[in-house]
PDB file as gemmi writes it, atoms N, CA and C in Angstrom:
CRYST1    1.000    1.000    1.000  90.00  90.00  90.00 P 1                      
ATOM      1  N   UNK A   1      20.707 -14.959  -5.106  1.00  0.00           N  
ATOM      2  CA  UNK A   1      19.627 -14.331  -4.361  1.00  0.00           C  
ATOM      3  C   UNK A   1      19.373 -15.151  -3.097  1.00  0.00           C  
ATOM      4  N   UNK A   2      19.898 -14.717  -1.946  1.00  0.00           N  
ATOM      5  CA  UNK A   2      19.117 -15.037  -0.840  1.00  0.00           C  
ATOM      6  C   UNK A   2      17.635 -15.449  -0.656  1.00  0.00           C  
ATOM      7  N   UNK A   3      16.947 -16.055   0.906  1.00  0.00           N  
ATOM      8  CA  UNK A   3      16.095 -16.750   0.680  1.00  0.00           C  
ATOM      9  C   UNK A   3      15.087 -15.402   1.320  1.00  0.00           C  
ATOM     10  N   UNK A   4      15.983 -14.822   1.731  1.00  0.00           N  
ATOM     11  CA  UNK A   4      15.029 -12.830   1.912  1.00  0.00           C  
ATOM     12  C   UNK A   4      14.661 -12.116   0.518  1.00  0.00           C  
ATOM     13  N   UNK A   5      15.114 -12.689  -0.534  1.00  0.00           N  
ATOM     14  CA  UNK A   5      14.846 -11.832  -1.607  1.00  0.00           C  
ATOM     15  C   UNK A   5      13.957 -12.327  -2.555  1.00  0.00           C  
ATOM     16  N   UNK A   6      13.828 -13.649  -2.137  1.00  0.00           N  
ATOM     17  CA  UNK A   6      13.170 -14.461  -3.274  1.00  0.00           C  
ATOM     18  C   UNK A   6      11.687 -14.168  -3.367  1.00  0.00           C  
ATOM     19  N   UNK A   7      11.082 -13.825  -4.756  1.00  0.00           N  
ATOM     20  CA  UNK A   7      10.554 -13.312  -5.189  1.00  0.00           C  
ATOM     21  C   UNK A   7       9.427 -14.893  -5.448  1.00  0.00           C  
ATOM     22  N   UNK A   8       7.914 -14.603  -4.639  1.00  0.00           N  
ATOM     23  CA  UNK A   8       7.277 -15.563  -5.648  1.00  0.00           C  
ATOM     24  C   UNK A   8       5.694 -15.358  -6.444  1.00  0.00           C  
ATOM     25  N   UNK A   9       5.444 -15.880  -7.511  1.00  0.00           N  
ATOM     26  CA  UNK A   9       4.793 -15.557  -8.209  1.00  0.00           C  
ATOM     27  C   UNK A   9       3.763 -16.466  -8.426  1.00  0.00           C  
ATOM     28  N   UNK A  10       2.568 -16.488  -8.780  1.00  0.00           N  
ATOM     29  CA  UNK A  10       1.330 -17.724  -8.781  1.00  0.00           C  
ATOM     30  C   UNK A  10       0.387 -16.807  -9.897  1.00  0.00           C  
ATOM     31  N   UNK A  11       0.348 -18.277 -10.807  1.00  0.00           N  
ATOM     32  CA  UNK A  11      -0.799 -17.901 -11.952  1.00  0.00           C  
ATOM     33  C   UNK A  11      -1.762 -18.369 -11.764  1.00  0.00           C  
ATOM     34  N   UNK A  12      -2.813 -17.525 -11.732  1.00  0.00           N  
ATOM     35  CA  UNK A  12      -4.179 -18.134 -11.661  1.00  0.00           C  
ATOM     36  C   UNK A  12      -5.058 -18.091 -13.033  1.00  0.00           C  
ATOM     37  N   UNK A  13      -6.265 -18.718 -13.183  1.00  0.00           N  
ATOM     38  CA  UNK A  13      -7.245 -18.372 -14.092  1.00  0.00           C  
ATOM     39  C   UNK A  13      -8.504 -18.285 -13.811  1.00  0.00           C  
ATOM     40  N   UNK A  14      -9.539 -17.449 -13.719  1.00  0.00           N  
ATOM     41  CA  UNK A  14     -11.148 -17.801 -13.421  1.00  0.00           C  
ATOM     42  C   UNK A  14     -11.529 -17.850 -15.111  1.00  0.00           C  
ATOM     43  N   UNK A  15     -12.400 -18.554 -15.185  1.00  0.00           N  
ATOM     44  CA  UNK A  15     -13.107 -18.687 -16.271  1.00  0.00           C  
ATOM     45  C   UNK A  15     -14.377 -19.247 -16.153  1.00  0.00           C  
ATOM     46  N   UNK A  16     -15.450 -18.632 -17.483  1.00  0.00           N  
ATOM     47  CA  UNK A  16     -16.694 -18.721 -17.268  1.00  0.00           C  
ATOM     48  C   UNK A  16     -17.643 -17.795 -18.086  1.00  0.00           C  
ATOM     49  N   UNK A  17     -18.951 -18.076 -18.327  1.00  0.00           N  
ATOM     50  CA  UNK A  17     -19.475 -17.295 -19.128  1.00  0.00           C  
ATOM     51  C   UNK A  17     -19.341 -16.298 -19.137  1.00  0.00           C  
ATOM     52  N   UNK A  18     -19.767 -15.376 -20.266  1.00  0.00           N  
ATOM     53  CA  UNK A  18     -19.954 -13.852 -19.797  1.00  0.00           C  
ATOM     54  C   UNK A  18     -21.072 -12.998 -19.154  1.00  0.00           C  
ATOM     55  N   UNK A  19     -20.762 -12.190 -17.909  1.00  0.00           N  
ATOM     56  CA  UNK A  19     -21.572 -11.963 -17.171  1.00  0.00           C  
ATOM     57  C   UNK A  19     -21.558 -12.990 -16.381  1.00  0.00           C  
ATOM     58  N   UNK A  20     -20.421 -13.694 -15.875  1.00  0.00           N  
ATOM     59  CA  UNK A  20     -20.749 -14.415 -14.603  1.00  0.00           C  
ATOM     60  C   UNK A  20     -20.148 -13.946 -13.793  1.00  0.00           C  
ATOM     61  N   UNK A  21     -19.667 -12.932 -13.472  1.00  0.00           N  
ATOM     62  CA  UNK A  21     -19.192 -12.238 -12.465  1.00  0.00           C  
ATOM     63  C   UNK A  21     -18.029 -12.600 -12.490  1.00  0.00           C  
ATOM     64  N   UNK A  22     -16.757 -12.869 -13.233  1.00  0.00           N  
ATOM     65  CA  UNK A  22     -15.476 -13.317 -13.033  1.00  0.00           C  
ATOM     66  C   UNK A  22     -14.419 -11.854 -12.286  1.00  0.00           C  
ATOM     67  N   UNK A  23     -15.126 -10.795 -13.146  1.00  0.00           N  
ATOM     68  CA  UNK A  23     -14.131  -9.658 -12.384  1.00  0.00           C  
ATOM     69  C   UNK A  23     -15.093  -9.076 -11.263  1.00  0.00           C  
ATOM     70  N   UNK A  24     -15.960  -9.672 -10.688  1.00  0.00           N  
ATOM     71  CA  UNK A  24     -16.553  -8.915  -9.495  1.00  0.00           C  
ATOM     72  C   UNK A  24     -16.223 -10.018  -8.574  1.00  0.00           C  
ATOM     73  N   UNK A  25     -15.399 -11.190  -8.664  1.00  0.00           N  
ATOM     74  CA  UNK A  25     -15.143 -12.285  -8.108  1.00  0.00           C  
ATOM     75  C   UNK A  25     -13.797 -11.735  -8.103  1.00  0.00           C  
ATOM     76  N   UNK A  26     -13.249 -11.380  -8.780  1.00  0.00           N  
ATOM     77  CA  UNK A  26     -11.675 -11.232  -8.606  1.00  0.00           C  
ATOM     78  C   UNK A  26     -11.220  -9.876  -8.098  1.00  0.00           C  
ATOM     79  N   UNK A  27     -12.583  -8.894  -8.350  1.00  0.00           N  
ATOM     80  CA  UNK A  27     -12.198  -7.578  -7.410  1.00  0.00           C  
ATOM     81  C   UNK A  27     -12.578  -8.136  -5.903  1.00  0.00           C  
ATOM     82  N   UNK A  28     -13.261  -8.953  -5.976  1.00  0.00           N  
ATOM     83  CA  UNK A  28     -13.290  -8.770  -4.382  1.00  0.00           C  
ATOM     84  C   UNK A  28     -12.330  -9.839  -3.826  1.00  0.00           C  
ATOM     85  N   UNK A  29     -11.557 -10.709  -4.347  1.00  0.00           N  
ATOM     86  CA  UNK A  29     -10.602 -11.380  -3.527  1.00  0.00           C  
ATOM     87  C   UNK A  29      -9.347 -10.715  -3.150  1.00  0.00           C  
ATOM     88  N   UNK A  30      -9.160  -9.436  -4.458  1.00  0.00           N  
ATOM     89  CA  UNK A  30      -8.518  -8.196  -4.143  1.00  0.00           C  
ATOM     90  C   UNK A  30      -8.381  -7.270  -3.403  1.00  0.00           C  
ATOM     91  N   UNK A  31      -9.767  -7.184  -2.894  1.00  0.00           N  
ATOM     92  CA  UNK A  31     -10.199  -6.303  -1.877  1.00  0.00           C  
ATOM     93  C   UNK A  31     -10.145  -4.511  -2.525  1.00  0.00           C  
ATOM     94  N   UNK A  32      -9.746  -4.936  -3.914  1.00  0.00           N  
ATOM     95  CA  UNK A  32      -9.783  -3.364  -5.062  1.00  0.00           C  
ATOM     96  C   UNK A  32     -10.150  -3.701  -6.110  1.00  0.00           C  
ATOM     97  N   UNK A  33     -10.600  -2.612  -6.578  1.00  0.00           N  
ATOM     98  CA  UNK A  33     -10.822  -2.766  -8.109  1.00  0.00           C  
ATOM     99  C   UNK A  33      -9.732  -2.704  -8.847  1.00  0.00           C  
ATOM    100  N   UNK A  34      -9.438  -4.255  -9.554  1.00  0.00           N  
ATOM    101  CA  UNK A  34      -8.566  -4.420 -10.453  1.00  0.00           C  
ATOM    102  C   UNK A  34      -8.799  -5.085 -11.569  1.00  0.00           C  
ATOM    103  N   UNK A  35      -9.996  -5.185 -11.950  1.00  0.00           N  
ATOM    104  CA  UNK A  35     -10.560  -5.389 -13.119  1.00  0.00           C  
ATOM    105  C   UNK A  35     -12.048  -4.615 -13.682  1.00  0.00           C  
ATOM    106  N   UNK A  36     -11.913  -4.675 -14.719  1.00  0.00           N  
ATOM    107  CA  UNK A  36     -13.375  -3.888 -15.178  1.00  0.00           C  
ATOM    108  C   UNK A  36     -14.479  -4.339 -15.026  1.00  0.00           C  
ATOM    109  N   UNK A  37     -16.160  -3.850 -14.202  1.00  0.00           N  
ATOM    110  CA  UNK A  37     -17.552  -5.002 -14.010  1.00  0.00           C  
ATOM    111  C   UNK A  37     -18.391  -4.137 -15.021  1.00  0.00           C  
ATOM    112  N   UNK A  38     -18.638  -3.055 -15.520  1.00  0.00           N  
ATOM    113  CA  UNK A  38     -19.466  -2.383 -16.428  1.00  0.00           C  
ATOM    114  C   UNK A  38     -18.407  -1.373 -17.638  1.00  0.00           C  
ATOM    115  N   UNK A  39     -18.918  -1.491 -18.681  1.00  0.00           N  
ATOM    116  CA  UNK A  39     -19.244  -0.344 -19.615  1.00  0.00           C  
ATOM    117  C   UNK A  39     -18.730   1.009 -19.282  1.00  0.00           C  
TER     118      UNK A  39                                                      
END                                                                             
């Protein structure tokens, strides 16, 4: 694989109580909704 094809990948984690906003923190670094904030 060429250095045009190379593919890269990064794991992250937020963690924290519940109800601390972890997926309204992570939809918005997304700039979409990609996690669930209600019910």
């Amino acid at each position: 694989m060429n250095n045009s094809q190379e593919k890269k990948c990064s794991v992250i984690a937020i963690c924290g109580s519940p109800n601390a906003g972890k997926s309204t923190l992570l939809n918005s670094i997304m700039g979409k909704k990609v996690s669930i904030t209600s019910n």
